[in-house]
C-alpha positions, -999 to 999 in steps of 0.1 A, spaced: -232 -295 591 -198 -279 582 -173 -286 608 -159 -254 628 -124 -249 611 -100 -215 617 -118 -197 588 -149 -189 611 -161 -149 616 -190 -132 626 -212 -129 655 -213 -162 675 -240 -153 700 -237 -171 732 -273 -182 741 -287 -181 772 -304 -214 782 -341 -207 793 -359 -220 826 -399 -217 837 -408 -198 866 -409 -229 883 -368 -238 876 -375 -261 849 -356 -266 817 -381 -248 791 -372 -267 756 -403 -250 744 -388 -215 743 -358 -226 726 -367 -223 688 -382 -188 694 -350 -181 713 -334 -192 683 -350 -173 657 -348 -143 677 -312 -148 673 -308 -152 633 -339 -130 626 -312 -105 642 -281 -121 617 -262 -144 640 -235 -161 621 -232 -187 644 -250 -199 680 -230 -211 710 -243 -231 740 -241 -237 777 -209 -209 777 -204 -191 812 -236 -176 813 -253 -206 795 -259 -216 837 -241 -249 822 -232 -262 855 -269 -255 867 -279 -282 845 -280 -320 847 -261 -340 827 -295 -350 807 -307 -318 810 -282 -306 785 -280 -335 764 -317 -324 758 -309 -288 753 -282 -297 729 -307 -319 703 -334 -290 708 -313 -259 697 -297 -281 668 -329 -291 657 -344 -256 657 -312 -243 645 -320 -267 613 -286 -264 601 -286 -223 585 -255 -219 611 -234 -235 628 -234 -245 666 -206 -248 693 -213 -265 721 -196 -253 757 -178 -289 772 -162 -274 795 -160 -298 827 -144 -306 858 -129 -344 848 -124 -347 810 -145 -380 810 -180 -362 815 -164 -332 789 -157 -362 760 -190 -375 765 -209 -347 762 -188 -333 733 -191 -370 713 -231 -365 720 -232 -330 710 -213 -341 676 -238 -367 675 -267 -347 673 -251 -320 645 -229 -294 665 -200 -282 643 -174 -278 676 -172 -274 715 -158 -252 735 -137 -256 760 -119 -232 793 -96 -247 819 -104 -262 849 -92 -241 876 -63 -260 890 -41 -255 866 -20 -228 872 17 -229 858 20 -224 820 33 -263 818 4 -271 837 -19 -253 816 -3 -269 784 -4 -302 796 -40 -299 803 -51 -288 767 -30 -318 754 -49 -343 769 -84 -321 761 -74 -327 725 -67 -362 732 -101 -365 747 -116 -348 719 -95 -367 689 -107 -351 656 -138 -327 668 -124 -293 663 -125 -269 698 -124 -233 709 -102 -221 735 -120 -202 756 -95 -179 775 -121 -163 802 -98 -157 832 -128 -138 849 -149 -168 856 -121 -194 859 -92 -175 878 -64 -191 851 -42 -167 836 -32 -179 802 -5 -158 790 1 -154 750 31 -180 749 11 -209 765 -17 -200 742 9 -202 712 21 -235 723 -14 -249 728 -19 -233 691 12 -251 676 8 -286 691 -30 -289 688 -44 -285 656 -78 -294 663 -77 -259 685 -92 -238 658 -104 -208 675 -93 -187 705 -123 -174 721 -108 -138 739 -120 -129 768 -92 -117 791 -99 -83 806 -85 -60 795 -68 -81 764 -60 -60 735 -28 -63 738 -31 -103 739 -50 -99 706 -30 -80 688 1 -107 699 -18 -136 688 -22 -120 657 13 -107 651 25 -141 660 4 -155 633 13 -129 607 56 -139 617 43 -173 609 48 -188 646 14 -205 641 -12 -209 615 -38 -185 611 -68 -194 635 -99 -175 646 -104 -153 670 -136 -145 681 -142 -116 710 -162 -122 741 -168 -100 774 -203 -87 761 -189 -71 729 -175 -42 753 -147 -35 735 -160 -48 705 -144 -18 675 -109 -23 689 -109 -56 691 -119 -54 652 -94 -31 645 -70 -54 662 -76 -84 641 -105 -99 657 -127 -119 626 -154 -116 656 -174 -116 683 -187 -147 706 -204 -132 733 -244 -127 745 -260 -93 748 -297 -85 751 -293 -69 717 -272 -89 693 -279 -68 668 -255 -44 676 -228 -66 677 -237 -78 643 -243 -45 630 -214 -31 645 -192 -64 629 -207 -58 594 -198 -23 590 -168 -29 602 -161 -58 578 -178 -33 547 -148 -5 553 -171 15 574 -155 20 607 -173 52 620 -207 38 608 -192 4 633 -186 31 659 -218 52 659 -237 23 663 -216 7 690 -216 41 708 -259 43 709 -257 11 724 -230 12 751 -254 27 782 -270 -5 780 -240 -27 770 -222 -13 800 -253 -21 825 -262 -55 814 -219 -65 824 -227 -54 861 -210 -89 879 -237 -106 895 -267 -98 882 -257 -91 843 -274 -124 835 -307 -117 854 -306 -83 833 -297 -98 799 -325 -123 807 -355 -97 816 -345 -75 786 -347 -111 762 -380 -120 777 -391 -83 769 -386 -84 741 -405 -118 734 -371 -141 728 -381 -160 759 -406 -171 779 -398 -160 815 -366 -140 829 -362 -170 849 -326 -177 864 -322 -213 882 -309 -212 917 -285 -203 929 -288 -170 909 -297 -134 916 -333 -112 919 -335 -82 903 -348 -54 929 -376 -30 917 -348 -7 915 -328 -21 888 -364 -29 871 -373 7 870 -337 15 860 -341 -9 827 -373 6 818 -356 40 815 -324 26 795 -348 9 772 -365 40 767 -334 64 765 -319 37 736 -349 36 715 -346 70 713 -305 69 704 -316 44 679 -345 73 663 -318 97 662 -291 76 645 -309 68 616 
């Protein structure tokens, strides 16, 4: 497999990581997962991301679930493997493993007690240290970690770490980040890397329009994203739009904090990518409420979809 290098685009979907009814890992859902996922045109899978329920799993556990999505993945695209740890021992070993078994790159987000741009900095220079040659994503997601990386730590991390080869944006809002990494990179500050869109492909057109070469993010329908991605990429912005705008209902609802995951998860199982809607514990119920809610968005978009064309 290719190695992840700054030249990546597309639609990176963040999997989610399937469980039984019973709380187990289910390995036996995960190439029908997968195929759902590049039957729909995935450029790229990710793994164990923030709503992967990474730190729900054992160490083991996702060594396991690492080999099994690689080996279903069978090497049509690329996988990135979320690292992303609390001490940076645990977040080598799992990324030399990953590597190992055929990822192209890891991700990685700050821990949560850095705070000061120096701090932040520092932290990223010993990641890549850690990680030596195996190329990473910075995954700037301020939502779940509470850091605020501003654009000029992220342009120093860019310049002194050149196995950083992808920004993964997800600061909310961001556009104006986004349109400064890419300026800077335009003036020459930094070499051109990727940067790939997150946040549930919510502001997916701008961020297009901005200079985004992507999205990396999950939705119960990836296939808006990667619709929306391809007209945009052919020249055809309003197509990009139109189909991004008979989507958003549903887009919006599934990014509810709290229980998005439990929705994004019903909707997959629906719609026969996994077995069971299971989330492990600790994780939300969806009430019969938000059940009968889903049934009447699902039926209101199939109808959008009938009248786009």
């Amino acid at each position: 497999m290719k190695l992840l290098d700054t030249s990546a685009k597309g639609v990176y979907i963040i999997a989610v990581t399937p469980f039984t009814e019973q709380g187990e890992l289910d390995l036996a859902s995960v190439p029908t997962l997968i195929d759902f996922y590049l039957d729909a045109g995935a450029d790229g899978i990710t793994i164990l991301g923030v709503l992967g329920e990474a730190p729900k799993l054992t160490a083991d556990e996702s060594r396991r679930f690492v080999k099994q999505v690689i080996d279903s993945v069978a090497g049509r695209v690329p996988v990135i493997v979320g690292v992303s740890s609390a001490g940076l021992a645990a977040l080598g070993e799992l990324a030399r493993s990953s590597m190992a078994a055929g990822a192209a790159g890891v991700m990685v987000a700050p821990v949560p007690s850095v705070r000061t741009d120096d701090q932040i900095f520092d932290y990223f220079k010993q990641v890549a240290e850690t990680l030596g040659d195996i190329p990473f994503v910075l995954q700037d997601h301020p939502q779940s970690t509470g850091v605020q990386m501003s654009t000029s730590v992220i342009l120093r991390i860019l310049k002194a770490t050149p196995s950083c080869v992808m920004v993964k944006h997800e600061e909310f809002p961001g556009l104006a980040k986004l349109s400064a990494l890419r300026a800077a990179g335009e003036r020459g500050e930094i070499n051109r890397v990727s940067i790939l869109s997150g946040n549930g492909g919510l502001f997916l057109p701008e961020e297009l329009e901005r200079g985004a070469d992507g999205a990396m993010t999950g939705f119960a329908f990836p296939e808006m994203m990667i619709g929306v991605y391809r007209a945009h990429a052919a020249g055809n912005a309003a197509r990009a739009r139109d189909l991004f705008d008979a989507y958003l209902p549903i887009a919006r609802y599934e990014q509810q904090p709290g229980i998005g995951l439990a929705i994004r998860k019903h909707i997959l199982a629906r719609r026969g990518a996994i077995a069971s809607a299971a989330l492990r514990k600790p994780g939300p119920k969806l009430s019969a409420s938000d059940l009968a809610e889903i049934d009447v968005m699902l039926e209101r978009q199939s109808q959008r979809l009938k009248d786009l064309g």
